[in-house]
N, C-alpha and C positions, 0 to 999 in steps of 0.2 A: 931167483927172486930177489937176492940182496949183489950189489958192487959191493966189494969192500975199500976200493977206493975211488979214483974220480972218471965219469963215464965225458968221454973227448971224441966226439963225431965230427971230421974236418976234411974236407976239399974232397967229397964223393961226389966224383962229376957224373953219375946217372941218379944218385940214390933218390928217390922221390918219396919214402913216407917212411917211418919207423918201426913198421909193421914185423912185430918179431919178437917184440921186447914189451908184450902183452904183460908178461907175469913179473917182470922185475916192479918190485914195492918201496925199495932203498936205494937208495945211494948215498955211502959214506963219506964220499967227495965230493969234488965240485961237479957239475953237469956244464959242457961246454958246446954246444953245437954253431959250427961256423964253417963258412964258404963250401956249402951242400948246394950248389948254386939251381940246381931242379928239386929242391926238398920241396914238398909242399905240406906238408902234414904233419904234424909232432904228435898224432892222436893215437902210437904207437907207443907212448908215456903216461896213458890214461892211468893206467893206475901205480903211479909213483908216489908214495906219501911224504917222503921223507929228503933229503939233499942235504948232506954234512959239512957245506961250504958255497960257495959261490954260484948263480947260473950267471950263463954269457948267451947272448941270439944272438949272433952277429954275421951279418955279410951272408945272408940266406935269400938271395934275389927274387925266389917265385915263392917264398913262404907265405901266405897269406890270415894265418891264424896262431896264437897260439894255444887253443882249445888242444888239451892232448897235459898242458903243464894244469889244468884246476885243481888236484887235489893236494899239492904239494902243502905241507904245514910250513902256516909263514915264519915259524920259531926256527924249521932246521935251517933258513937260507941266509948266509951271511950277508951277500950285498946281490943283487940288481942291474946288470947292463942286458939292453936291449936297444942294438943302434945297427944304421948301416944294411936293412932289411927290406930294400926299395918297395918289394906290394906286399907287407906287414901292415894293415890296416886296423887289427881286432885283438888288442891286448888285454883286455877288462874280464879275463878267467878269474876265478874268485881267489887263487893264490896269490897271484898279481894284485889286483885291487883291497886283499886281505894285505900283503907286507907294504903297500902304499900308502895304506891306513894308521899303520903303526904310529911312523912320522919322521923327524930328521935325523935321528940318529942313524939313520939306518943307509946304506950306502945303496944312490941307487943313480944310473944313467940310461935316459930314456932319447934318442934320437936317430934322427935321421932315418926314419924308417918311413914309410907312406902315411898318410894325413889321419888321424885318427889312434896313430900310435907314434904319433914325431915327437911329443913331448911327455913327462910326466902330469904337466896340466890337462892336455889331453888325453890319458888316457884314465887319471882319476876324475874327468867329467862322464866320460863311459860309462867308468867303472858304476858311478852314482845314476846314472839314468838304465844301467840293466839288469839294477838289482827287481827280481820275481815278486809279485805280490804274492804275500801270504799273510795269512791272518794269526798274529805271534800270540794270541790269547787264548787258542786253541794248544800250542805247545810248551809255551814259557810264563812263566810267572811272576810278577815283578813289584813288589810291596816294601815301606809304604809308598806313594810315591802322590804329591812331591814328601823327599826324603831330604833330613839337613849331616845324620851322621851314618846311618848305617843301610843299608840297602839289600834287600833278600830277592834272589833270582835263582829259581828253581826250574826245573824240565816237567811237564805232564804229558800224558798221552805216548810215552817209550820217546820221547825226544831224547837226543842228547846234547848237551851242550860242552864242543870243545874249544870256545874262548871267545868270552867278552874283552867288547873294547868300549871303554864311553868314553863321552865327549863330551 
């Protein structure tokens, strides 16, 4: 269930999905997956929460998604390359468009991958156009508002709430 330190999946010239590595929830390292040149799936990562340093996607020619990295907290990830992933078209997983949001400080390289995932502009326009509608007044609570000093945001309904960002 846990790496204790960095999980490096590189140059498996048949491997085609991740399927295996259901139950791992951590990793204390970095996550490095490059030149898997038939990977097509990282949805073998589904339930990773956690990454104690770096991720890389790089040079994974038929990857098309990276649905598989969503649940990652955007707190464990140091920095951000996703480059060199010729039909990577679908980057806008909510981990991703969660550490995108953060903002500069935060180290990240987004290129050369297929249209839709070739830049960081691109893929935080994604990111903004596939957020779900939901109705946040049924789960979250947010008073006074407008607010000039102090600002109360609560969960209802068993919501949970693991991290505001405003803007």
């Amino acid at each position: 269930t846990s790496i204790g330190g960095g999980l490096y999946i590189s140059g498996n010239a048949t491997l085609i999905s991740l399927t295996g590595l259901e139950n791992v929830t951590s990793i204390e390292g970095y996550l490095n997956i490059q030149g898997n040149n038939v990977l097509t799936s990282l949805e073998g990562l589904g339930n990773v929460s956690s990454v104690g340093g770096y991720v890389e996607i790089n040079d994974n020619d038929s990857l098309t998604s990276l649905t598989g990295l969503d649940n990652i907290e955007t707190a464990s990830i140091e920095s951000l390359n996703i480059s060199y992933n010729a039909s990577l078209s679908t980057c806008e997983v909510l981990s991703v468009c969660n550490y995108l949001s953060v903002g500069p400080n935060w180290t990240i390289e987004i290129h050369d991958n297929a249209q839709g995932c070739n830049s960081q502009e691109e893929v935080e326009t994604a990111c903004a156009l596939s957020v779900d509608e939901i109705n946040f007044n049924d789960y979250i609570s947010i008073y006074p508002n407008p607010t000039k000093d102090i600002l109360t945001i609560s969960s209802k309904n068993g919501a949970t709430i693991e991290m505001v960002v405003i803007y």
